[in-house]
C-alpha positions, -999 to 999 in steps of 0.1 A, spaced: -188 339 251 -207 370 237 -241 377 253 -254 375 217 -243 339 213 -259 328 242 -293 321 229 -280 305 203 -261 278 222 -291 270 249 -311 261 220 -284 240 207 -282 224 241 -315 216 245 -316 198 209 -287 175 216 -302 169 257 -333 160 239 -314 137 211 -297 121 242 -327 114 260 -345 101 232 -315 76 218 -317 65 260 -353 61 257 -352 41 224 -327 18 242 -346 14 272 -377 0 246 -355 -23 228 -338 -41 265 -375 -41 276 -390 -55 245 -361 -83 242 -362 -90 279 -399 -92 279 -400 -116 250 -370 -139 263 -397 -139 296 -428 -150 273 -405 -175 257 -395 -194 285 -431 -194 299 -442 -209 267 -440 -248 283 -450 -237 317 -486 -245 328 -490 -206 341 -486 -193 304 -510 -219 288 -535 -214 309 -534 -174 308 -534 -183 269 -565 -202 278 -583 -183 298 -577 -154 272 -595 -171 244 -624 -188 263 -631 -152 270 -625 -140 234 -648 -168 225 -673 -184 252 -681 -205 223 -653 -221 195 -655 -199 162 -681 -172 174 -664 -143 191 -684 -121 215 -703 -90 201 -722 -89 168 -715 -100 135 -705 -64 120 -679 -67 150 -668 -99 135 -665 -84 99 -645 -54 117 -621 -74 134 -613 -93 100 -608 -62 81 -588 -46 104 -562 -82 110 -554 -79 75 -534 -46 82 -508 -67 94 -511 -88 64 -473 -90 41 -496 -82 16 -511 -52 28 -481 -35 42 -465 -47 9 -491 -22 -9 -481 10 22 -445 3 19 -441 6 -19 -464 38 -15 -446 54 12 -411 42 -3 -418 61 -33 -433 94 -14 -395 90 5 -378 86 -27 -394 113 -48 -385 139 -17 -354 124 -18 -349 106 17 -329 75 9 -316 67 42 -355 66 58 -366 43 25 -336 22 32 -345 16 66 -382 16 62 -373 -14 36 -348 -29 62 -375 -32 90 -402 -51 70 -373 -79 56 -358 -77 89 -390 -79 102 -400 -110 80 -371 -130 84 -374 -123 126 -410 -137 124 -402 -167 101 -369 -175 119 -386 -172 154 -411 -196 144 -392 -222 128 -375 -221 165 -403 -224 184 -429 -240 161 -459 -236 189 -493 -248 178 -519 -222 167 -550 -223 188 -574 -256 178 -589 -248 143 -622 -245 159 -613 -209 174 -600 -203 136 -623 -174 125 -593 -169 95 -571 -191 79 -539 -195 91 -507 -208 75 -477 -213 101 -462 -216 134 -480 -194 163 -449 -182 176 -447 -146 175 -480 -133 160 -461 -123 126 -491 -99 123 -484 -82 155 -449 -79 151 -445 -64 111 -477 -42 118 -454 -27 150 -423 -21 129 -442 -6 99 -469 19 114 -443 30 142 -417 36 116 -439 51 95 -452 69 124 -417 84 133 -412 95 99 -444 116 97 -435 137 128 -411 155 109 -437 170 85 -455 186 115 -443 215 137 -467 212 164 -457 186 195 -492 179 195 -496 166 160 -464 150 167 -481 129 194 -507 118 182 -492 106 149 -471 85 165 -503 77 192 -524 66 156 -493 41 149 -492 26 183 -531 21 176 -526 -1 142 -500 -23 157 -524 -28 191 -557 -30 170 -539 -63 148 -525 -81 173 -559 -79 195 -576 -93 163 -555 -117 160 -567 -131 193 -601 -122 188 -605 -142 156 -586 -177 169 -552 -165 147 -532 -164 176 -530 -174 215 -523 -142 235 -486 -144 249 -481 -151 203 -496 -114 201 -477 -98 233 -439 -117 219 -448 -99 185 -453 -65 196 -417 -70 217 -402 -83 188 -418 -58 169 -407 -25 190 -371 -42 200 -363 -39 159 -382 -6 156 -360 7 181 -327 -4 166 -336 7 133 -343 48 144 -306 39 168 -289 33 131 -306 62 118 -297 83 145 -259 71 150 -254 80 108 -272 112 119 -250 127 146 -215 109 123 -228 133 97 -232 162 119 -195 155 135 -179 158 105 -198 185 85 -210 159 58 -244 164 41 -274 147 56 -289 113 36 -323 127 41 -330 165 33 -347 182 61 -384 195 56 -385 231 56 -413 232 81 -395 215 104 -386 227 133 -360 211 156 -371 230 185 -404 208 187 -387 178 173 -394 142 180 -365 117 173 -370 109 133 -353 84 105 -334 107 90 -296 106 78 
């Protein structure tokens, strides 16, 4: 190997070490969120897991239908539940599936449309299985239409923002900015599952199945992603998804990209 080269091939090293690590770690979160949700499951009927559910929203509410703090913390909490709403991330996905579109990334639309019907028909299906009673109506601060569980909130808010999240780290260079866009999706999905609680929506264990579901599906989608990635690579092919020209795969983050 010419001395030249060598520079060259450590960098090209380190980007498939870090790809490595990062399809390992994305693994690692979907076993823990599907083994962690088979866990909750089972615990549903036990008396353990109703009363943690209990104690949760006798704290949440000390009395039925007035959660602690003010009222403006009451209007707060509704606003911010209905980011999980189908509506709601109806409204960001068509937005952001048209910014993908128009720069021409149809693999990270396809998927980004894949994860909320996946996403849908996980929550629906789950609870037709289950078909767990919501908390009593007088906790209800919202109206509520189904089964309890998962929280559907929880889990489509968890595969939106940290999707969305992934795909905006690879319009920024810096590792920094990198973090805490993805750190800002996390948030979302954590802020509208705690509301749900908050408000009555949901018992606890609903919220923490529906963030597992959530990140298991999340995961599975940037795998895909990834695995059509490293095909394309292998044989030359162009990418799905053309790359950013800021970006810089030195300081990358894994991304849905073809």
């Amino acid at each position: 190997m010419q001395p030249v080269k060598i520079v060259p091939f450590l960098r090209r090293a380190t980007m498939v070490a870090r790809g490595e690590f990062a399809a390992l770690g994305a693994l690692g979160i979907m076993a823990f969120g599907i083994l962690t949700f088979v866990s909750i499951a089972d615990d549903l009927t036990e008396a353990d897991g109703q009363e943690f559910d209990g104690m949760v929203l006798d704290w949440m509410q000390p009395v039925a239908g007035q959660p602690r703090g003010p009222w403006w913390m009451h209007e707060a909490a509704a606003d911010l539940t209905s980011l999980g709403g189908i509506a709601v991330l109806a409204l960001f996905a068509v937005a952001a599936i048209g910014i993908l579109l128009i720069q021409r990334k149809r693999l990270s639309a396809a998927l980004l449309v894949a994860g909320l019907v996946g996403g849908v028909g996980l929550s629906e299906g789950l609870k037709a299985v289950f078909e767990r009673q919501r908390p009593p109506t007088d906790f209800q601060v919202v109206d509520t239409l189904n089964a309890s569980f998962p929280s559907g909130h929880a889990l489509l808010a968890t595969v939106f923002y940290l999707t969305v999240a992934v795909l905006m780290t690879r319009a920024f260079p810096r590792r920094r900015l990198k973090v805490y866009v993805l750190g800002v999706g996390i948030l979302f999905a954590l802020l509208v599952g705690l509301t749900r609680v908050y408000l009555g929506a949901h018992w606890a264990t609903d919220v923490l199945a529906g963030w597992c579901v959530g990140a298991a599906w999340a995961m599975a989608l940037w795998l895909v992603s990834y695995g059509v990635e490293r095909r394309q690579r292998r044989h030359h092919a162009a990418l799905v998804d053309d790359t950013t020209p800021a970006f810089d795969p030195g300081l990358a983050t894994p991304d849905l990209r073809g």
